[in-house]
N, CA and C atoms of all chains as a GROMACS GRO file, in nm:
protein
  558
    1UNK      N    1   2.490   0.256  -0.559
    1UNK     CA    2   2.541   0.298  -0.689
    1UNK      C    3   2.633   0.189  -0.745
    2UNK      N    4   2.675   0.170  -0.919
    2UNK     CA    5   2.752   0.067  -0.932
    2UNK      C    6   2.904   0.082  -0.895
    3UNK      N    7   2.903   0.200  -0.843
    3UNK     CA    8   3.064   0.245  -0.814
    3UNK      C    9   3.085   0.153  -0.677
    4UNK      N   10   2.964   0.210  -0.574
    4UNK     CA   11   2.956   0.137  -0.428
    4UNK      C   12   2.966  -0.060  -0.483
    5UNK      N   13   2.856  -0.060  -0.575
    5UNK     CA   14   2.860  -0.233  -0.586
    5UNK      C   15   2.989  -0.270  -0.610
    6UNK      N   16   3.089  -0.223  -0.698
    6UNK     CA   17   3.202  -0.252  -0.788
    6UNK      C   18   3.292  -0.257  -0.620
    7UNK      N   19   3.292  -0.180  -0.526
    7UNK     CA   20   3.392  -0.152  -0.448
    7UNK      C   21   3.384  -0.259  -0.345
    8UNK      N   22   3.234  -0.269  -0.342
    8UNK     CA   23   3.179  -0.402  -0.221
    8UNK      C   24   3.064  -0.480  -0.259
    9UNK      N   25   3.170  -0.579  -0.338
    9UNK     CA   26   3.035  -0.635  -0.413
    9UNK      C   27   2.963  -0.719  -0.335
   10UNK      N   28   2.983  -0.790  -0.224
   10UNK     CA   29   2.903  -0.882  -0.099
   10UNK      C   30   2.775  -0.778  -0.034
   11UNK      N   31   2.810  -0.656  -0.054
   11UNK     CA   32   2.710  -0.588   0.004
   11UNK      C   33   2.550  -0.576  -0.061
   12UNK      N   34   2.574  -0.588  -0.201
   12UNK     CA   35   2.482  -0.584  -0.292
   12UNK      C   36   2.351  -0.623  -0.260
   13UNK      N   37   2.370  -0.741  -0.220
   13UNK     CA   38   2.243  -0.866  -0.217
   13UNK      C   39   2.163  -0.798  -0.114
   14UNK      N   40   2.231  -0.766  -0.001
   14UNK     CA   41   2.212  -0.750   0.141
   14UNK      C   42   2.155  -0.605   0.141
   15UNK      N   43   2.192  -0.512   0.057
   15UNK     CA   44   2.168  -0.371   0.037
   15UNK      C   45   2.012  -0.356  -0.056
   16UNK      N   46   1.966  -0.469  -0.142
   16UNK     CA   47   1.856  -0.463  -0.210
   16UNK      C   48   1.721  -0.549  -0.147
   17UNK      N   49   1.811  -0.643  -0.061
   17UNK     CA   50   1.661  -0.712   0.062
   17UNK      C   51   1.668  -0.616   0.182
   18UNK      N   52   1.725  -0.527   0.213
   18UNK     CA   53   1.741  -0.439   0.300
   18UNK      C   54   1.621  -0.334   0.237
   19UNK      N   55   1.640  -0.271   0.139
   19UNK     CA   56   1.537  -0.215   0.075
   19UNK      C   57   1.423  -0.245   0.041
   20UNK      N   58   1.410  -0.377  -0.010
   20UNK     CA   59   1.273  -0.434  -0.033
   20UNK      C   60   1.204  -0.447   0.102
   21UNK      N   61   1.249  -0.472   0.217
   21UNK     CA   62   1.184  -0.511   0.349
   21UNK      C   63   1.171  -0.382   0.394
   22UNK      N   64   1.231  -0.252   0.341
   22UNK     CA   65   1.158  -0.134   0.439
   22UNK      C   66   1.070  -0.110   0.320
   23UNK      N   67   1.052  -0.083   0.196
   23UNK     CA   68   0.990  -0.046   0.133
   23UNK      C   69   0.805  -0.083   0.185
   24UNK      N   70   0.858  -0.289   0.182
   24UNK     CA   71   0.703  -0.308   0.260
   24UNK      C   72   0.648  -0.281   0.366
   25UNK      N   73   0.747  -0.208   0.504
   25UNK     CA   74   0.724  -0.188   0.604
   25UNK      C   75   0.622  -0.029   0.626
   26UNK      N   76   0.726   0.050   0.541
   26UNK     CA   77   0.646   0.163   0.465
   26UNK      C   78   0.534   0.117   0.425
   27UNK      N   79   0.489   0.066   0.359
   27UNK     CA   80   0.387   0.061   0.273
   27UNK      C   81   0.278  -0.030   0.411
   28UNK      N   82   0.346  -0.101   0.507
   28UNK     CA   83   0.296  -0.124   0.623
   28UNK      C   84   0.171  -0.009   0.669
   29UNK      N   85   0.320   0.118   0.685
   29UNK     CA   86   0.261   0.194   0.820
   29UNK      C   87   0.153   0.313   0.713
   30UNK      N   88   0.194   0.299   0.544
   30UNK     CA   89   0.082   0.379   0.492
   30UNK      C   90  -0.012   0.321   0.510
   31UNK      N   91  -0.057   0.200   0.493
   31UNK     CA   92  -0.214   0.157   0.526
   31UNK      C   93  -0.265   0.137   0.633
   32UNK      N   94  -0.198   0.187   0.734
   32UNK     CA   95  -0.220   0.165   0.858
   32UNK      C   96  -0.290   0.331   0.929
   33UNK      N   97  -0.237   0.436   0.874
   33UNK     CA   98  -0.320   0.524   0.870
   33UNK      C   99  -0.402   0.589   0.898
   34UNK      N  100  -0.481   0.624   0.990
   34UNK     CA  101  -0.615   0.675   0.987
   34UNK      C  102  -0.718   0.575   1.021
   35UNK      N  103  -0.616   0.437   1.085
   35UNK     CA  104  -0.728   0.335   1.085
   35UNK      C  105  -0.731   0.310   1.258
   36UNK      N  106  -0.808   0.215   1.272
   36UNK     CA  107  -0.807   0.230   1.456
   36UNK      C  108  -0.742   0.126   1.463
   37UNK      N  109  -0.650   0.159   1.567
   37UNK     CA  110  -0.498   0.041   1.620
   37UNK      C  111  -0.556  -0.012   1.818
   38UNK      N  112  -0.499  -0.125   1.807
   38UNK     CA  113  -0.499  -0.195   1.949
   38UNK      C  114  -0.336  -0.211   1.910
   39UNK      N  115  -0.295  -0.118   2.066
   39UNK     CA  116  -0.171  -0.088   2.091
   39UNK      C  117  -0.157  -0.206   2.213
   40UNK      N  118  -0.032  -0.327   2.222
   40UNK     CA  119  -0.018  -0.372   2.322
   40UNK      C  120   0.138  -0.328   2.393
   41UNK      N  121   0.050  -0.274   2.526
   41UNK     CA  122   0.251  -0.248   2.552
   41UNK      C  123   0.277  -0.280   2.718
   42UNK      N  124   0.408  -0.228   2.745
   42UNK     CA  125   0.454  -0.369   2.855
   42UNK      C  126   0.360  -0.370   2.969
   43UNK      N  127   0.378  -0.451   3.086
   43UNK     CA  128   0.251  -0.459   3.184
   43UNK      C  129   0.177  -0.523   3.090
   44UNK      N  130   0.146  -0.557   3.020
   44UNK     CA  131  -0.033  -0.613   2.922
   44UNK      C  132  -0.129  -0.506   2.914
   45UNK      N  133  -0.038  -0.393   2.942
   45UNK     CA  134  -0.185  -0.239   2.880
   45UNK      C  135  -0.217  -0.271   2.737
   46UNK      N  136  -0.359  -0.259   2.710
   46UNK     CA  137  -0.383  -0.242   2.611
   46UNK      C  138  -0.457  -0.141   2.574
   47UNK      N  139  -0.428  -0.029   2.438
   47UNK     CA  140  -0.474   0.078   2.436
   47UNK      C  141  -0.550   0.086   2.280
   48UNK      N  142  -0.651   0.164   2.292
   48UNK     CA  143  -0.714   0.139   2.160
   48UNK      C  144  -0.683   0.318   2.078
   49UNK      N  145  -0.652   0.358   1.946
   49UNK     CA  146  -0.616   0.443   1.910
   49UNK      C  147  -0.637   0.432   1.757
   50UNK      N  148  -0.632   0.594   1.728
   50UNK     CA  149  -0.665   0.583   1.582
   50UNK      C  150  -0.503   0.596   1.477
   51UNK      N  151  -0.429   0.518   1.425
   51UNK     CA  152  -0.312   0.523   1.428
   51UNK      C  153  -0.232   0.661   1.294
   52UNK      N  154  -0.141   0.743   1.328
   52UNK     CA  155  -0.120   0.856   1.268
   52UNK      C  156  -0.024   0.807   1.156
   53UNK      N  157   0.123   0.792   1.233
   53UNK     CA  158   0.233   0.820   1.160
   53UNK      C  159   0.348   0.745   1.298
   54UNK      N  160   0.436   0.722   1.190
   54UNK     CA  161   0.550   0.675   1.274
   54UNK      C  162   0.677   0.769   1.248
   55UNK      N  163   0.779   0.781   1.338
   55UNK     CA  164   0.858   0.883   1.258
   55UNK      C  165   1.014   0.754   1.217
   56UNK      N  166   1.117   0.803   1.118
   56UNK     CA  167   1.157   0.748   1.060
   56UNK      C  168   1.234   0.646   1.080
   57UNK      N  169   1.327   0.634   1.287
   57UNK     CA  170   1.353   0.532   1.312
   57UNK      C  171   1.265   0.489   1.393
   58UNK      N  172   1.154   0.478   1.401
   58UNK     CA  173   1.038   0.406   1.482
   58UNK      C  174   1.061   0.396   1.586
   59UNK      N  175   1.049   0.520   1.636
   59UNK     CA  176   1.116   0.527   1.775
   59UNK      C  177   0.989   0.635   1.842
   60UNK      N  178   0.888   0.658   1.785
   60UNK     CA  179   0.768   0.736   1.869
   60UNK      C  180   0.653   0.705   1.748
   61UNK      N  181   0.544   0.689   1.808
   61UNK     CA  182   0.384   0.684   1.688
   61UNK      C  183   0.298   0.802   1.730
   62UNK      N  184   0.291   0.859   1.651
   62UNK     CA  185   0.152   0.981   1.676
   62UNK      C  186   0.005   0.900   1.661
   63UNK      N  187  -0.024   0.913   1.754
   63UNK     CA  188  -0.210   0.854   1.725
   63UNK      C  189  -0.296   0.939   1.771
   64UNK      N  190  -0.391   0.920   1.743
   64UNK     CA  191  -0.496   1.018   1.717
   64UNK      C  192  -0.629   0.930   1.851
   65UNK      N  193  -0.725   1.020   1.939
   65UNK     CA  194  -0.830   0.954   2.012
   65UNK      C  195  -0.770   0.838   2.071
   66UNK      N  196  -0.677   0.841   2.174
   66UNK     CA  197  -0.615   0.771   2.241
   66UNK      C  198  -0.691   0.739   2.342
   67UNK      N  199  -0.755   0.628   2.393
   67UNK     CA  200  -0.857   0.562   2.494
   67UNK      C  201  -0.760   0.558   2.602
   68UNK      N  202  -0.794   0.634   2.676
   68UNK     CA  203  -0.732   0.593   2.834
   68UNK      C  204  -0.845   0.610   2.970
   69UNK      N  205  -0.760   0.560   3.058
   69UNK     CA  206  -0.856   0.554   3.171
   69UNK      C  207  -0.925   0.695   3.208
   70UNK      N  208  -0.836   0.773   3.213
   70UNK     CA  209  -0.876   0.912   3.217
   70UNK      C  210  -0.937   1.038   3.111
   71UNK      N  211  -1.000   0.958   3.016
   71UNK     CA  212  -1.022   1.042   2.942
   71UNK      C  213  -0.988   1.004   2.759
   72UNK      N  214  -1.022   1.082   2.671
   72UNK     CA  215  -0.973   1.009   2.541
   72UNK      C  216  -0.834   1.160   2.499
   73UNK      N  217  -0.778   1.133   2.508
   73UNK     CA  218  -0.619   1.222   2.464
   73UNK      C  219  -0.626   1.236   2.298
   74UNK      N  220  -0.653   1.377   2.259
   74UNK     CA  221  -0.701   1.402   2.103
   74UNK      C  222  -0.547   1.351   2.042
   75UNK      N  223  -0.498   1.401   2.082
   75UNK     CA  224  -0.341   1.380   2.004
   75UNK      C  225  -0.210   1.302   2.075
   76UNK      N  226  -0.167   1.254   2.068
   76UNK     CA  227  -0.052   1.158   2.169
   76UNK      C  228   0.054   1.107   2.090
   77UNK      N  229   0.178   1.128   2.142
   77UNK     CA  230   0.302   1.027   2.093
   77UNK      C  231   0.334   0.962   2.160
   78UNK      N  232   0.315   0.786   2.141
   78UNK     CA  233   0.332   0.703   2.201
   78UNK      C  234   0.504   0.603   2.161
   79UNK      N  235   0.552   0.582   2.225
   79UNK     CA  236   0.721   0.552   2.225
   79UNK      C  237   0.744   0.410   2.218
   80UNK      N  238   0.759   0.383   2.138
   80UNK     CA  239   0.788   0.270   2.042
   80UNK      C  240   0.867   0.132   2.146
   81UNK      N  241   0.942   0.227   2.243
   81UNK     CA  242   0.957   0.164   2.324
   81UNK      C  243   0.911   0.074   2.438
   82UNK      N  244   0.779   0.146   2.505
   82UNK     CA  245   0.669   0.080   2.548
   82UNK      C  246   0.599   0.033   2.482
   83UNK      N  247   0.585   0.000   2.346
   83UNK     CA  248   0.518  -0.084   2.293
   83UNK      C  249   0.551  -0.183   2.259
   84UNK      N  250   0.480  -0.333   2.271
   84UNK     CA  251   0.483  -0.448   2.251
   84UNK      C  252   0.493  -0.488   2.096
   85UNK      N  253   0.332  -0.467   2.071
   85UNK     CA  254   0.287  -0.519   1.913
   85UNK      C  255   0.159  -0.382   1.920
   86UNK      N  256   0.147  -0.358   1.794
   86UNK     CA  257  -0.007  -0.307   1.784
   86UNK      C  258  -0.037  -0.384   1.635
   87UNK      N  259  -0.170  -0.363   1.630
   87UNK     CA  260  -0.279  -0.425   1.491
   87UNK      C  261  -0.339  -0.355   1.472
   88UNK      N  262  -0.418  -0.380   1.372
   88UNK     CA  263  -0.520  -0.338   1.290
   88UNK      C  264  -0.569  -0.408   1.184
   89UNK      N  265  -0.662  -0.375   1.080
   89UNK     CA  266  -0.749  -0.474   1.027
   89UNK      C  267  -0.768  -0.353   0.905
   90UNK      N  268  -0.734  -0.440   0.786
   90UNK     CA  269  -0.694  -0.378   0.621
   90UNK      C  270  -0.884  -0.305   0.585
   91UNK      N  271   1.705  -1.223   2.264
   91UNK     CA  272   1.612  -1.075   2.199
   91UNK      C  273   1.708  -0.995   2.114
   92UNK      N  274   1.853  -1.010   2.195
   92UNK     CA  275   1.946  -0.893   2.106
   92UNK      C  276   2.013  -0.972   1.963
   93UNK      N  277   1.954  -1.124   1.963
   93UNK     CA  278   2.030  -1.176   1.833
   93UNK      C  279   1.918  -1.168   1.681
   94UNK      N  280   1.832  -1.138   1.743
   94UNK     CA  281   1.695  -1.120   1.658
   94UNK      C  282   1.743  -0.988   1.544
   95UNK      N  283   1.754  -0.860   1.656
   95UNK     CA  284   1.779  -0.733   1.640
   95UNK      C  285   1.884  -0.734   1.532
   96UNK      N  286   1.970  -0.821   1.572
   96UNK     CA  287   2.105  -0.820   1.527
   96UNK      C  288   2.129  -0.881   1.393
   97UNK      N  289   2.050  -0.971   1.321
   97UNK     CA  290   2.015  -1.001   1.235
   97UNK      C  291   2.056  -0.898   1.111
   98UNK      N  292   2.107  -1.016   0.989
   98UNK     CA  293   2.122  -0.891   0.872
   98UNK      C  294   1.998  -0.906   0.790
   99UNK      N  295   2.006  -0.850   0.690
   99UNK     CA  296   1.842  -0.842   0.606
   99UNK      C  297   1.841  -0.929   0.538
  100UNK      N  298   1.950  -1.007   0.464
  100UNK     CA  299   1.897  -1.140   0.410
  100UNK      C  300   1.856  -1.233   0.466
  101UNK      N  301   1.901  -1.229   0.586
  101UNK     CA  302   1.834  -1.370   0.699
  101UNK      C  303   1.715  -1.323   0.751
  102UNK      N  304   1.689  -1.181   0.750
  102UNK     CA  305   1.539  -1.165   0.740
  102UNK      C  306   1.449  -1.183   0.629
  103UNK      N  307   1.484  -1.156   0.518
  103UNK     CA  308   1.425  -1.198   0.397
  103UNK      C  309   1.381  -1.315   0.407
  104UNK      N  310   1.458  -1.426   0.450
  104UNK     CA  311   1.451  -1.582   0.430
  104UNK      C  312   1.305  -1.586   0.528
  105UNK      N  313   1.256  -1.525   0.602
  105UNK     CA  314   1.131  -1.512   0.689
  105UNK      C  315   1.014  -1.478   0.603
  106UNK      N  316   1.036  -1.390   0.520
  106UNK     CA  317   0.912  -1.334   0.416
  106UNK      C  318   0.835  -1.405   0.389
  107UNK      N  319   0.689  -1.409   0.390
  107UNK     CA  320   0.594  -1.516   0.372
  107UNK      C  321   0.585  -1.639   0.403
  108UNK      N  322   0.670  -1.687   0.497
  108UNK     CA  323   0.646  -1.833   0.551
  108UNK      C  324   0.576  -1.795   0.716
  109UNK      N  325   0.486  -1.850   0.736
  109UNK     CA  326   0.414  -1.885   0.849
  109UNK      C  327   0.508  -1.880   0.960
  110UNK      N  328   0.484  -1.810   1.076
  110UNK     CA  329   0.588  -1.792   1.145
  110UNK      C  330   0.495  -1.788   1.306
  111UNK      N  331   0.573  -1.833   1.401
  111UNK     CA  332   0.533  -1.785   1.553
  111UNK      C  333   0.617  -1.713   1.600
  112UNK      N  334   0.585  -1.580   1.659
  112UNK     CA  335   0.702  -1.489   1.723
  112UNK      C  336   0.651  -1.468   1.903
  113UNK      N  337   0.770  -1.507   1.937
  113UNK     CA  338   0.760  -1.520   2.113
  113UNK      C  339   0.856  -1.355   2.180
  114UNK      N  340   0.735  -1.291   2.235
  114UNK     CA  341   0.781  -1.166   2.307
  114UNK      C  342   0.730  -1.199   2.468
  115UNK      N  343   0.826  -1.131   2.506
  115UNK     CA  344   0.857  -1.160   2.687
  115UNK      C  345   0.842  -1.285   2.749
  116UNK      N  346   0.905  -1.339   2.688
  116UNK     CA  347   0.892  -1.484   2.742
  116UNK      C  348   0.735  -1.593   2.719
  117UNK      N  349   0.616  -1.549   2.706
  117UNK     CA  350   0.517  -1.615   2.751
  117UNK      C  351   0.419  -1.566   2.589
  118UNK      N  352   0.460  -1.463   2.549
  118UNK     CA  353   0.328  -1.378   2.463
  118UNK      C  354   0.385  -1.453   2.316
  119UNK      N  355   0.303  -1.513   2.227
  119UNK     CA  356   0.312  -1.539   2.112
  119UNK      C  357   0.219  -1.463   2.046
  120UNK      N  358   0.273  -1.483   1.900
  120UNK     CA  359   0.211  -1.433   1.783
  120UNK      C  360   0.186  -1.493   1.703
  121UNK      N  361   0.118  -1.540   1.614
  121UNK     CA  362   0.141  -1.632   1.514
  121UNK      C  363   0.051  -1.559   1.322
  122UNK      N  364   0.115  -1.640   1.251
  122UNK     CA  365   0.105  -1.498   1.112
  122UNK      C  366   0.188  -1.538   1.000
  123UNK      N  367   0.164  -1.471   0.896
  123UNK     CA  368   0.240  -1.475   0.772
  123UNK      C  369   0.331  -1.367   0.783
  124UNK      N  370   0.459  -1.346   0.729
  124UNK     CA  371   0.534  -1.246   0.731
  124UNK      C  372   0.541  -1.181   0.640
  125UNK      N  373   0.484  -1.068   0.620
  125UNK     CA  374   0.504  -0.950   0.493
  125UNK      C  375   0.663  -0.911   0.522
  126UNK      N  376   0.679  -0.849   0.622
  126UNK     CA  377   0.836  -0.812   0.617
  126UNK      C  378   0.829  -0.803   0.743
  127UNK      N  379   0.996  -0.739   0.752
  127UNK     CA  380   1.088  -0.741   0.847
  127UNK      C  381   1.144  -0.557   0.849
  128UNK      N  382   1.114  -0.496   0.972
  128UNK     CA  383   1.128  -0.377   0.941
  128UNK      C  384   1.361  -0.369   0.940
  129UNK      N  385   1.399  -0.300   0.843
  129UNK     CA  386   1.514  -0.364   0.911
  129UNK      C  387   1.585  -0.233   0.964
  130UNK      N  388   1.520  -0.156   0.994
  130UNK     CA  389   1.539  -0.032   1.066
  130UNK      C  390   1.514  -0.061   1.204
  131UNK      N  391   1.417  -0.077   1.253
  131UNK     CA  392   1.376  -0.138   1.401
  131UNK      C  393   1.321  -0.318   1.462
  132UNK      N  394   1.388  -0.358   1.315
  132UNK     CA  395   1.350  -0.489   1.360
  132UNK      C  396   1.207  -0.573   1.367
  133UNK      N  397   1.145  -0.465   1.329
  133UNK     CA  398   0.991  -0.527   1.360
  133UNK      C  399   0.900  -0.608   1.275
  134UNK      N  400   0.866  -0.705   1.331
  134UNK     CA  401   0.759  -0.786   1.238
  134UNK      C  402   0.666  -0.799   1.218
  135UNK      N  403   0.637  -0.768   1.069
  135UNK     CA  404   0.487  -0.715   1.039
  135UNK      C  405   0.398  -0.842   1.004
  136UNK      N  406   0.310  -0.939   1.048
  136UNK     CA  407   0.243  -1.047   1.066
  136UNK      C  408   0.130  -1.010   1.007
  137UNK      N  409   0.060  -1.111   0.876
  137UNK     CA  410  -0.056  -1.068   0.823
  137UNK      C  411  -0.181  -1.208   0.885
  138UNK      N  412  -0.269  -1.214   0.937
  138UNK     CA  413  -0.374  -1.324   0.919
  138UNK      C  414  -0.501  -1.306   0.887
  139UNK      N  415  -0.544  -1.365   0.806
  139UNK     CA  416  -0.684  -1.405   0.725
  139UNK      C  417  -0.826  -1.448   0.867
  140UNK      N  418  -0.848  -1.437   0.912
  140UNK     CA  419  -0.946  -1.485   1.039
  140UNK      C  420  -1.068  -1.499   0.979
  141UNK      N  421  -1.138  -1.417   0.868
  141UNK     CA  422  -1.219  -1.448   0.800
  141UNK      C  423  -1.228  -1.486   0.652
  142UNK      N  424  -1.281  -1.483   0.561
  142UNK     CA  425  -1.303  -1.502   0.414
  142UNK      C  426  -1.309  -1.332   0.423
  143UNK      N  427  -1.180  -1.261   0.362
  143UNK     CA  428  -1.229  -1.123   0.318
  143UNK      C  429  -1.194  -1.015   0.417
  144UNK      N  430  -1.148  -1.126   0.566
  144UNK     CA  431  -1.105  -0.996   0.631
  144UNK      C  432  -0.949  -1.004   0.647
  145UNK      N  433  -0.865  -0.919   0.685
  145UNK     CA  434  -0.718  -0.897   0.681
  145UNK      C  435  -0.669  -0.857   0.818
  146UNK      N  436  -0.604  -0.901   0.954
  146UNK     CA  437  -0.560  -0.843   1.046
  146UNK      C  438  -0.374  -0.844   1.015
  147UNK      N  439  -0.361  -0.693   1.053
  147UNK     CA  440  -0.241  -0.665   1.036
  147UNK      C  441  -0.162  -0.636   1.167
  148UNK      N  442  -0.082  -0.739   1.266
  148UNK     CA  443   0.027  -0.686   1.353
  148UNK      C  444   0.186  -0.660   1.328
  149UNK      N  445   0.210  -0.561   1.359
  149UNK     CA  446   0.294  -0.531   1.382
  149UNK      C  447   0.392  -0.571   1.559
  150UNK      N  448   0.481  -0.684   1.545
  150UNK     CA  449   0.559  -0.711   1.704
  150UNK      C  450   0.682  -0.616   1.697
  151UNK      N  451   0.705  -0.493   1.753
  151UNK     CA  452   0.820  -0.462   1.790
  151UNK      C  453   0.980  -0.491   1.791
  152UNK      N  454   1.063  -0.470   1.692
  152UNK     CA  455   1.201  -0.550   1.731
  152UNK      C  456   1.248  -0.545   1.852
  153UNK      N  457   1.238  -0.499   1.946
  153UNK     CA  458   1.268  -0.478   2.038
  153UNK      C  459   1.241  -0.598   2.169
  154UNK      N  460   1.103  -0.614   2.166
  154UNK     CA  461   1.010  -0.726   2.215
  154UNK      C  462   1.075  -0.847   2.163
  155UNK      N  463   1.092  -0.880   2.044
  155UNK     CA  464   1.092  -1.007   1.953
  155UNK      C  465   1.204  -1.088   2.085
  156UNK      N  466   1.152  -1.201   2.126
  156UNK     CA  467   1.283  -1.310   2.173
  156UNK      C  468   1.301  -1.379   2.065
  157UNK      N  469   1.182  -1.475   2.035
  157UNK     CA  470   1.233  -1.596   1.908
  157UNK      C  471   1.153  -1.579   1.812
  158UNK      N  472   1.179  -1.626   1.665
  158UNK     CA  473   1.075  -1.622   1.541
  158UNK      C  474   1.084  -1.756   1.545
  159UNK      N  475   0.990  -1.854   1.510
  159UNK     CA  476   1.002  -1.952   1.447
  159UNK      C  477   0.902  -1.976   1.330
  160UNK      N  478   1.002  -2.072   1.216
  160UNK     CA  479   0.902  -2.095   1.116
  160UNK      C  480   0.801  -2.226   1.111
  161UNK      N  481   0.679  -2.218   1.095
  161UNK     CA  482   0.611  -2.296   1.128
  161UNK      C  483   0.533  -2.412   0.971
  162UNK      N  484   0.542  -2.269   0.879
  162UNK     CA  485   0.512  -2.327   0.751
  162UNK      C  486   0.574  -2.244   0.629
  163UNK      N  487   0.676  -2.321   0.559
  163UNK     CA  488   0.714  -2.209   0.418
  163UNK      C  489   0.627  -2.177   0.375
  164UNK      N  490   0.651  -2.065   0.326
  164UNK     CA  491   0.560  -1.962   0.214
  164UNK      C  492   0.519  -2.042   0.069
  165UNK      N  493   0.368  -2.048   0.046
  165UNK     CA  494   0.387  -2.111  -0.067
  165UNK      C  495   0.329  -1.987  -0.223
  166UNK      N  496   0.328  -2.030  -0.357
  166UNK     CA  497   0.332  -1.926  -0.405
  166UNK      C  498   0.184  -1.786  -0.405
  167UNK      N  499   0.072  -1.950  -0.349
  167UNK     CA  500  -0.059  -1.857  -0.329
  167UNK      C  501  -0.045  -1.730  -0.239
  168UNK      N  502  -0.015  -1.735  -0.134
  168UNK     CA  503   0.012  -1.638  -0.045
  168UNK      C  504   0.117  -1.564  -0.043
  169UNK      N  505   0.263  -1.578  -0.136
  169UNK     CA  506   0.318  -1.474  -0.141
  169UNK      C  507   0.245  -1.378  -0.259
  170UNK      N  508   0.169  -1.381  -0.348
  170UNK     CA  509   0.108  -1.341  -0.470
  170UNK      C  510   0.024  -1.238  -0.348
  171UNK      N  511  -0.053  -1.319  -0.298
  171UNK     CA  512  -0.161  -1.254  -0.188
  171UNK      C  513  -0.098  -1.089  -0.110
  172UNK      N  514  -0.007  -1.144  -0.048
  172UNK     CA  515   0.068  -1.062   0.028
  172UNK      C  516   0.136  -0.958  -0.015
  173UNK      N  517   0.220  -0.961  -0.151
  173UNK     CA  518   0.258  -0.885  -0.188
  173UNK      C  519   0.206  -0.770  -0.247
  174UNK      N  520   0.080  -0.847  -0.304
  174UNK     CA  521  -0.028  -0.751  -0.393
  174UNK      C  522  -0.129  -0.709  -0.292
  175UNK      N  523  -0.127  -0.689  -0.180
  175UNK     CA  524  -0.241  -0.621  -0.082
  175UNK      C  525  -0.191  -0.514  -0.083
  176UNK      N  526  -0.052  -0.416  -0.022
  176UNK     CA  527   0.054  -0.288  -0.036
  176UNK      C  528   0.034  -0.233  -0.138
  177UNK      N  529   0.010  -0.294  -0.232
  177UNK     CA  530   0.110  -0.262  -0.338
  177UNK      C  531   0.003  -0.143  -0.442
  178UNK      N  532   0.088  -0.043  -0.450
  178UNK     CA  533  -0.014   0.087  -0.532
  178UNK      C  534  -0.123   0.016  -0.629
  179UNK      N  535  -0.099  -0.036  -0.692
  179UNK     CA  536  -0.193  -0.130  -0.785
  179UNK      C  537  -0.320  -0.155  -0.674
  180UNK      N  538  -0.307  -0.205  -0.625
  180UNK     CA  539  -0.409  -0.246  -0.503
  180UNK      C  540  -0.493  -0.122  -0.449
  181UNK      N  541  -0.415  -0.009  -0.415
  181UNK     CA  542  -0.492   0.100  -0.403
  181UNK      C  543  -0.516   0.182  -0.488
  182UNK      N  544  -0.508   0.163  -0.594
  182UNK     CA  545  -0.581   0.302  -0.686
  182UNK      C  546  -0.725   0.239  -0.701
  183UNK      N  547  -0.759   0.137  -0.659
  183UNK     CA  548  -0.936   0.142  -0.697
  183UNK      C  549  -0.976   0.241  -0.569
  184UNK      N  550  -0.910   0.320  -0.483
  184UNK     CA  551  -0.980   0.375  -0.395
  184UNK      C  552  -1.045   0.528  -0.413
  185UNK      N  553  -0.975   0.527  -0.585
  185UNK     CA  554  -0.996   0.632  -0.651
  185UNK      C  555  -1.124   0.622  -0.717
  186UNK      N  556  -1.137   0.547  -0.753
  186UNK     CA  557  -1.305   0.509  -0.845
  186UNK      C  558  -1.444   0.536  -0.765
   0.00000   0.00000   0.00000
């Protein structure tokens, strides 16, 4: 707000690239969607999945047809923490 | 790893679209254009072109991240590129 800018104005700059970089991150995990993800996480597991939703501090992913050794897992929350990197393809 | 994390968002900004290599656990690289910087969890979202037409999108974990390095500034073709792939404009032809 301009009350907050007026009070701390150094914060400004830092408060609107702060926003622009989640905005794209969002806009990341919307197109990411419903699409099939290669999950890499620690050990070098790699897991193949159809990717859901992230929740808001990215701290668990819901995916969907989770490939595992034992079977394909319809629904799974996978923890952000064991994960490395995952991809996908636009 | 924890100075990565620690990072404020303008010094992540300064990463946005320049060509970058990101080194997780010591040995694992990445290499990519940078759409952003999650600045909630740190994470870097890496775009590369591998074909004419195709788009791979990773996402490295803030958590993972040891080092970013920049390998090539962003020039204006590819921030135009990058920005406009997200961007609602881009998806409403999915309506047609």
């Amino acid at each position: 707000s301009p009350r907050y800018a007026a009070l701390c104005p150094a914060a400004e700059g830092e408060q609107r690239a702060r926003s622009e970089l989640r905005e794209r991150f969002l806009r990341t995990l919307a197109a990411a969607a419903h699409k099939a993800a290669r999950f890499t996480m620690y050990e070098r597991v790699q897991v193949q999945a159809r990717f859901g939703a992230s929740d808001v501090d990215v701290l668990n992913f819901h995916v969907a047809d989770l490939q595992t050794p034992i079977g394909v897992q319809r629904d799974a929350l996978l923890r952000a923490q064991d994960v490395i990197s995952f991809s996908f393809d636009l | 790893m924890r100075e990565w994390r620690e990072k404020e968002a303008l010094e992540w900004s300064r990463y946005a679209f320049n060509l970058v290599r990101v080194t997780v656990c010591g040995d694992v690289q990445y290499e990519g254009w940078v759409f952003t910087v999650d600045p909630v969890s740190a994470s870097v979202v890496l775009v590369n072109f591998p074909k004419k037409g195709q788009t791979c999108v990773q996402v490295v974990m803030g958590h993972a991240v040891e080092t970013v390095e920049i390998l090539k500034e962003a020039d204006e073709n590819i921030t135009m590129q990058l920005t406009n792939m997200f961007s609602p404009a881009a998806t409403e032809t999915l309506s047609n």
